[in-house]
C-alpha positions in Angstrom: 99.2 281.3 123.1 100.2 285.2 122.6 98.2 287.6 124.9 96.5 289.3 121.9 95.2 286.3 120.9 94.0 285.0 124.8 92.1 289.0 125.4 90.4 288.1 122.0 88.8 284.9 123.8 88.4 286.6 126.4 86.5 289.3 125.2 84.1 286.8 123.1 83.3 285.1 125.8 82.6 288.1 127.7 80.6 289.4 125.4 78.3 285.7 124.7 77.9 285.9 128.9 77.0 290.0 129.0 74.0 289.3 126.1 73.2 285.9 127.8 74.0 285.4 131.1 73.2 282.3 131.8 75.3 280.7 129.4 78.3 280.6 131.6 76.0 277.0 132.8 77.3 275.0 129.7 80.4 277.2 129.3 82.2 275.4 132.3 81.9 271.5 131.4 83.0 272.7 127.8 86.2 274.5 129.1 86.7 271.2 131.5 86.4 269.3 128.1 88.9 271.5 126.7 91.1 271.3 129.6 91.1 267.8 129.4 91.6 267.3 125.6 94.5 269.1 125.4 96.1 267.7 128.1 95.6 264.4 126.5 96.6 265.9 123.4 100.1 267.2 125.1 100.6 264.5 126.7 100.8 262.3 123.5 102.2 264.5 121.3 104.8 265.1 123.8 105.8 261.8 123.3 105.4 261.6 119.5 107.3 264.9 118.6 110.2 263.8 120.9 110.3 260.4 118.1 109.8 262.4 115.5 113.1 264.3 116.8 114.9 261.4 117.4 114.0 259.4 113.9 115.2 262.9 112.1 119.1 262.5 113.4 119.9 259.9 111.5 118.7 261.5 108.2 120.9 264.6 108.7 123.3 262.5 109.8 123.4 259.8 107.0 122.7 262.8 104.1 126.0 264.9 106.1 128.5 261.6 105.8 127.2 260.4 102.0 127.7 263.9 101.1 131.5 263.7 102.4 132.0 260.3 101.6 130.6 260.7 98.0 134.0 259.8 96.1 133.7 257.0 97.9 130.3 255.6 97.7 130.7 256.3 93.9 134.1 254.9 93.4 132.7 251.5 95.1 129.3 251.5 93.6 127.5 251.7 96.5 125.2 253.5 95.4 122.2 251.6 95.9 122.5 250.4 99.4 123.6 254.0 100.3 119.9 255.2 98.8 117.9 252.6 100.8 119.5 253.0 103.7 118.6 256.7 103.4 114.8 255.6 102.4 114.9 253.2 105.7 115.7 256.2 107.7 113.3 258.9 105.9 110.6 256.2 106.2 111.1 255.8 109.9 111.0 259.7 109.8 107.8 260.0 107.8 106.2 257.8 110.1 106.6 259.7 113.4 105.9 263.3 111.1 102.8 261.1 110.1 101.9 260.1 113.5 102.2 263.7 114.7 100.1 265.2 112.2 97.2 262.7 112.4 97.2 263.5 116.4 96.9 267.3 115.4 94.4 266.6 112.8 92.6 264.7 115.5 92.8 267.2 118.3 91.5 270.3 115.8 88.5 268.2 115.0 87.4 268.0 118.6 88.6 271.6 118.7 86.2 272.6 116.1 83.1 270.7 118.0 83.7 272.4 121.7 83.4 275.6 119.2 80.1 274.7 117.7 78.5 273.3 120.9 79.1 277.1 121.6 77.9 278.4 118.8 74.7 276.5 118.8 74.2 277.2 122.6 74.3 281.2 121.9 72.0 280.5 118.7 69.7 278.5 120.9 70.1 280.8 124.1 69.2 284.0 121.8 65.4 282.3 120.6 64.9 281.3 124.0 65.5 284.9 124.8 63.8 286.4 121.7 61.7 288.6 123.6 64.1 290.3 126.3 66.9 291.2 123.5 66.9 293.2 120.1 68.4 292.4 117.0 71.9 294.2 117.8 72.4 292.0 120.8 72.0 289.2 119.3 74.3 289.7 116.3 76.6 291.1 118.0 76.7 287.7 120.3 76.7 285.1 117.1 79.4 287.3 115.1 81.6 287.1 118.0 80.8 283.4 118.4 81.2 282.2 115.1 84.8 284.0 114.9 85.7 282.4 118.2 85.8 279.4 116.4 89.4 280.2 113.8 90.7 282.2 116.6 90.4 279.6 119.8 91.8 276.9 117.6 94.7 278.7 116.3 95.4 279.7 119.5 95.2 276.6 120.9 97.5 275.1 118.3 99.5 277.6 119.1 100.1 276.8 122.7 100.5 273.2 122.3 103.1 273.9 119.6 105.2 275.9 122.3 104.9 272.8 124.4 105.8 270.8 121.3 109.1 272.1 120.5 110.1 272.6 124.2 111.2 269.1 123.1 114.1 270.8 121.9 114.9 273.1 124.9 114.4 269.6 127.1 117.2 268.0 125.0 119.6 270.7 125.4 118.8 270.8 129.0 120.0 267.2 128.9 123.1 268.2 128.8 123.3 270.1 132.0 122.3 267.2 133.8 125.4 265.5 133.0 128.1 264.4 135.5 130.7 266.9 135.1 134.4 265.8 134.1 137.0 266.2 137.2 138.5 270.0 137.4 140.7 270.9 135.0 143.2 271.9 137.5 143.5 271.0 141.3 145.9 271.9 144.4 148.3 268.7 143.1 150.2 270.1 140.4 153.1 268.3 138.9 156.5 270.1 138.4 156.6 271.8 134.6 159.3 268.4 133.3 156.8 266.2 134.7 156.8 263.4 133.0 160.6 263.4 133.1 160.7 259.3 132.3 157.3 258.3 131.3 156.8 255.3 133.0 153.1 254.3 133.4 151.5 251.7 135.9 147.8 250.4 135.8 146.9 249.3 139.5 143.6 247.2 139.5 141.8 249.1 137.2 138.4 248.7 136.3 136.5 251.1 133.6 133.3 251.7 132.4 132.0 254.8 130.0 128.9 254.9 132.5 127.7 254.7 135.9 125.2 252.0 134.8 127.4 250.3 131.8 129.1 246.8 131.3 132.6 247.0 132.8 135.4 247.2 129.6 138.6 247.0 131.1 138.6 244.2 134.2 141.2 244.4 136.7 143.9 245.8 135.0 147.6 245.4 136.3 150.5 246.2 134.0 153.3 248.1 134.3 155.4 250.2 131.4 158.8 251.1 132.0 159.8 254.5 130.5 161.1 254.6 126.8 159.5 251.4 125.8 157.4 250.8 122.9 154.5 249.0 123.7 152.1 247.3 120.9 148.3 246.9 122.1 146.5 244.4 120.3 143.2 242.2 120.6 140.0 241.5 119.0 137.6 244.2 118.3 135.9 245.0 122.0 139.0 243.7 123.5 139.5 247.1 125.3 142.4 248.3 123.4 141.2 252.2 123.0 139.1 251.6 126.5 142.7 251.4 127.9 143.5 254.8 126.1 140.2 256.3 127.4 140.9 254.8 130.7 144.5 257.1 130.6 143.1 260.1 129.3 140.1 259.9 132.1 138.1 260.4 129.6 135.5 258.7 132.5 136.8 258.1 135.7 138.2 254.8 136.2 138.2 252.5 139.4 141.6 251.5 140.7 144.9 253.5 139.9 147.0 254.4 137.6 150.3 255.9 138.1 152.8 258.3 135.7 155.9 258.8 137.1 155.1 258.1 140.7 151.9 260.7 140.1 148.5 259.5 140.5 146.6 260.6 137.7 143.8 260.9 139.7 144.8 263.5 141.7 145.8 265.7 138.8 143.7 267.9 137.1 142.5 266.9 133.7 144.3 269.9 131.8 148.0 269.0 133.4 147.3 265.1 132.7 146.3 265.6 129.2 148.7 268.3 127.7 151.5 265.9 128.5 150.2 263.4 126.6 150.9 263.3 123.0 148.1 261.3 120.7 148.3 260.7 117.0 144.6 259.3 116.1 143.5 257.3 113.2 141.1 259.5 111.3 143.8 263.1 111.9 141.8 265.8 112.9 142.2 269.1 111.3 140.2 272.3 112.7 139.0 275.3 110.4 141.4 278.1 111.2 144.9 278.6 110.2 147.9 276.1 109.5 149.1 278.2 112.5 146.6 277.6 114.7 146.3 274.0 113.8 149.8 273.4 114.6 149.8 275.9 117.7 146.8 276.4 119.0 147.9 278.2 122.5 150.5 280.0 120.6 153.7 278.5 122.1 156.2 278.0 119.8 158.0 280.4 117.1 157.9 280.4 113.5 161.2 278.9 114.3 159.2 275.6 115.7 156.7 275.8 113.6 158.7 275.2 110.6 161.4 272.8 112.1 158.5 270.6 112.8 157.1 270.6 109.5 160.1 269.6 107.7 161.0 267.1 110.3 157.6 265.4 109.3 158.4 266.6 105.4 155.6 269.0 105.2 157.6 272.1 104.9 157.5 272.7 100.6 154.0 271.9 100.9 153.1 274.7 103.6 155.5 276.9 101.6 153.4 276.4 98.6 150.2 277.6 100.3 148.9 281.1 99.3 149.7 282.3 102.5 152.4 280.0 104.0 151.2 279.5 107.8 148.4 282.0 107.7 146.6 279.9 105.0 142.9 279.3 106.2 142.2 275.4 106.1 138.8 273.8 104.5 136.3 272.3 107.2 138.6 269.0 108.5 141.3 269.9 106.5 139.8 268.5 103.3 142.0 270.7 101.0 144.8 268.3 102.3 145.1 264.6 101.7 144.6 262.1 104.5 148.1 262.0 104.5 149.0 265.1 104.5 146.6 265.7 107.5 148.1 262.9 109.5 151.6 264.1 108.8 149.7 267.6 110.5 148.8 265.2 113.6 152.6 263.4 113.8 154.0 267.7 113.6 151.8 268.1 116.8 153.5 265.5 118.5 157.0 266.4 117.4 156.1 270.2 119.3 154.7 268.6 122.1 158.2 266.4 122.8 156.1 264.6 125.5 157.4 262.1 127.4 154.5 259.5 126.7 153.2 259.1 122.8 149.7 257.3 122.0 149.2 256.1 118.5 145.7 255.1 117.5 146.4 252.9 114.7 148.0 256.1 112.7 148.8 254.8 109.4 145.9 252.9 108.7 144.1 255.3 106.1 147.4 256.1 104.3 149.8 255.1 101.6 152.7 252.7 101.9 154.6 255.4 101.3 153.5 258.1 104.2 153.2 254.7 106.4 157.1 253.7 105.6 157.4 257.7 106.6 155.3 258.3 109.6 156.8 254.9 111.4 160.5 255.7 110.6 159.7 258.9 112.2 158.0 257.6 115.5 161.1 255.8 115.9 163.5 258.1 115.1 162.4 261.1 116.8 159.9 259.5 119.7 163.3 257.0 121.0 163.4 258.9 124.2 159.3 258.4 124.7 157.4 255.5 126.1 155.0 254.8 123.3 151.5 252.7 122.9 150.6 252.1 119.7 147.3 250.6 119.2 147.7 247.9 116.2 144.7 246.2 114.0 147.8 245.5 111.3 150.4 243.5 113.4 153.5 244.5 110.9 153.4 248.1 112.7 153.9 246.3 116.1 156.0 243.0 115.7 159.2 245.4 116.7 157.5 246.7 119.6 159.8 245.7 123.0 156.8 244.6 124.7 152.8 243.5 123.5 150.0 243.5 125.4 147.3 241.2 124.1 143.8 242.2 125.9 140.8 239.9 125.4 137.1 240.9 126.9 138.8 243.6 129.3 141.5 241.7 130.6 145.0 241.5 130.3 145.8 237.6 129.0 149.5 238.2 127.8 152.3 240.6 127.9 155.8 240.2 127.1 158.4 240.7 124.1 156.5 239.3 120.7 159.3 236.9 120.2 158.7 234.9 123.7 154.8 235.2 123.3 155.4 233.4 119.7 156.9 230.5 121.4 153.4 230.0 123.6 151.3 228.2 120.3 148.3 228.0 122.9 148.9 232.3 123.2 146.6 234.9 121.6 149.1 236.6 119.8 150.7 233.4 118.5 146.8 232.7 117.4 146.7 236.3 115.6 149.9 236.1 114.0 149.0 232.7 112.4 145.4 233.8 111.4 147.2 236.6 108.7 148.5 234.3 106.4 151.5 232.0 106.4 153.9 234.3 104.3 153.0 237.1 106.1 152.8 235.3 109.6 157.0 233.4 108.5 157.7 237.4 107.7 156.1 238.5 111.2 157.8 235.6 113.5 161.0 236.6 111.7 160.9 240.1 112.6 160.4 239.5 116.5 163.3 237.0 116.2 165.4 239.8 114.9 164.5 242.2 117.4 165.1 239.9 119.9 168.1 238.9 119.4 169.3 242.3 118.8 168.6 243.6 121.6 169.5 240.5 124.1 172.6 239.3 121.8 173.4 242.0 120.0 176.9 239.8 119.7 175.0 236.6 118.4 173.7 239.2 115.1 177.0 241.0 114.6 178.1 237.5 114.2 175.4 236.9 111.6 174.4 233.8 113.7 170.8 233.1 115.2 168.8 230.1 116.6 166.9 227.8 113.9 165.0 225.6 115.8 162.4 227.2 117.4 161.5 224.9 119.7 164.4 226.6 121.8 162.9 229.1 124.6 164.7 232.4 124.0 163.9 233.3 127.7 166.1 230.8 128.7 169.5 232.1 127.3 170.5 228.7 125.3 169.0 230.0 121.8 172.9 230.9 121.0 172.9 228.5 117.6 174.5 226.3 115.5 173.7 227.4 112.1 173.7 230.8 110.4 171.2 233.1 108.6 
């Protein structure tokens, strides 16, 4: 309620008691009225602005993705289900707006009656006291009173609308109640080559995304030497990208995990996570520069800059741009293809030449093309790192030297793919079957290569390798009889 507006109460009040003093008697159980009624009122439409907030997200939300997804939604006729759900959630929307205008409607009417109990009450006080005041007096009282009546209720409304949209201001203040990540920097810095091998360890680790939240990794023990490529796989809430978050300390997990002999932590989050290299499924691309998406901090030379790019066969296309490296990208990049903007993400990585690579699935939105690309790539020029690649298509990891099959949080089998195929009762052999049996022959045959050529490299030069399967290639005696 402004102050001009709280005087101008003031002053009709003042001016009802000065002509009839005694009408400050019913004056005070109608201002406790009041005080109670909008307390009542602010009280529940506290609660019902705060769902009217929360039911409007999702409309701004659904409208922002079908507006950037439209191609999409049109290309696969969905159409329809995209309009109801928007009518579910404007609904859901216009229910809670309803609910909060009917408890406004309801408050002005009692608004409106405190105002003509006071009205009448000065109408009534003014015959009763016909013979001690003039005309003036009394005019002057009833004018005053009868404007009272727009101006209190506005003013009310006013003030409970302030209290209204402090909604808002409580929201953001949500935020600053938040537990606060772990410094970005502490006393325990690793040397500048750290990691030098990129060997990880998990110790016994247990993770959660909240203090209060089910647990999604369970006593985690594995260790990664360095240089190995490493396939994660599992169903979806296994814990695959958990495992990720759990590296990243993205929350802080029980238990410990170790990068080349270095805790992570005791590290601060800025030297843990600019030595680890991430290529994510959906490539993120900010508005800015090609520059300044490639090299944000301004590290590397044009020199780099361009090396990278053509490494990663990006280099005629950035030429081609108006304005080369200086060329101002659309909001997430969208005057690139999804291709072209993961090949952005893989450049990153080939900068960074970190030790320790994650890939999130990278190739999944892409043609066969930029997928036969991007993984000839990871292996050519990521040989030296230890990399985890987190698979939902088992062709990109069947090569992997090692796969670790994660089920509910837990670790329930790691080892090379072609000794985990020989387990029928395994997960993975379960997954690889469950693909098809063409594809699941072309998997099975895959690990066997690798296997063999990197145990008995002499046994493939020879173009010999084991048939019967019932063999155990862990034991050394899969050295064959027949040929490929």
């Amino acid at each position: 309620m402004r102050m001009e507006t709280l005087l101008q109460i003031f002053g009709v009040v003042a001016v009802a008691v000065a002509v009839i003093p005694w009408i400050l008697i019913p004056l005070i159980p109608l201002f406790i009225l009041f005080i109670f009624l909008r307390r009542y009122f602010l009280d529940t439409s506290r609660d019902i602005k705060r769902l009217e907030s929360t039911t409007r997200s999702p409309v701004f939300s659904h409208l922002s993705s079908s507006l950037q997804g439209l191609w999409t939604i049109r290309a696969l006729k969905a159409e329809e289900r995209f309009q109801k759900l928007f009518d579910a959630h404007q609904d859901l929307h216009s229910e809670a707006w309803f609910l909060f205008l009917t408890t406004s409607r309801w408050f002005a009417v009692r608004l409106d009656a405190i105002c003509a109990i006071f009205v009448i009450v000065v109408a009534f006080g003014s015959l009763l006291l016909a013979n001690t005041l003039n005309a003036g007096q009394v005019g002057l009282a009833l004018s005053y009173a009868i404007t009272l009546m727009g101006t209190f209720q506005w003013g009310v409304r006013q003030s409970a609308e302030v209290e209204n949209l402090m909604i808002s201001v409580e929201r953001v203040m949500e935020y600053t109640e938040l537990e606060k990540e772990a410094p970005w920097e502490t006393n325990k810095r690793p040397p500048p080559e750290w990691p030098s091998q990129g060997m990880i360890a998990f110790e016994n680790v247990n993770f959660t995304y909240s203090l209060d939240g089910p647990l999604v990794l369970r006593h985690l023990s594995v260790a990664i030497k360095p240089k190995e490529k490493v396939g994660i796989v599992g169903r979806t809430g296994a814990g695959k990208s958990s495992l990720i978050a759990a590296l990243f300390r993205l929350a802080e997990p029980e238990g410990r995990i170790w990068i080349d002999k270095y805790l992570t932590s005791e590290l601060g989050l800025h030297d843990l996570r600019k030595k680890i290299s991430i290529i994510p499924q959906e490539p993120v691309l900010f508005t800015g520069t090609m520059r300044k998406n490639l090299d944000p901090f301004s590290e590397y030379t044009d020199e780099e800059l361009w090396n990278a790019l053509e490494e990663v066969q990006l280099k005629e296309v950035v030429e081609d741009l108006p304005n080369k490296m200086e060329t101002q990208l659309a909001e997430s990049g969208s005057n690139f293809s999804v291709g072209q903007r993961q090949l952005v993400c893989l450049a990153r990585a080939v900068l960074k030449k970190n030790r320790i690579l994650i890939i999130d699935e990278a190739t999944a939105n892409v043609d066969p093309r930029t997928d036969e690309f991007i993984q000839k790539t990871i292996r050519e020029k990521f040989a030296h790192c230890t990399v985890l690649t987190i698979a939902h298509r088992l062709n990109t990891i069947i090569d992997s030297d090692r796969i670790m099959v994660l089920d509910a949080g837990r670790l329930k089998e790691y080892g090379e793919p072609y000794i985990l195929l020989q387990e029928q009762d395994g997960l993975f052999y379960k997954m690889v079957q469950q693909v098809g049996k063409t594809e699941a022959t072309s998997l099975i045959e895959t690990a066997k290569r690798v296997y063999f050529s990197k145990n008995y490299p002499e046994v493939v030069q020879n173009g010999q390798l084991a048939t019967d399967s019932s063999l155990d290639p862990s034991s050394g005696l899969c050295v064959t009889e027949t040929a490929l």
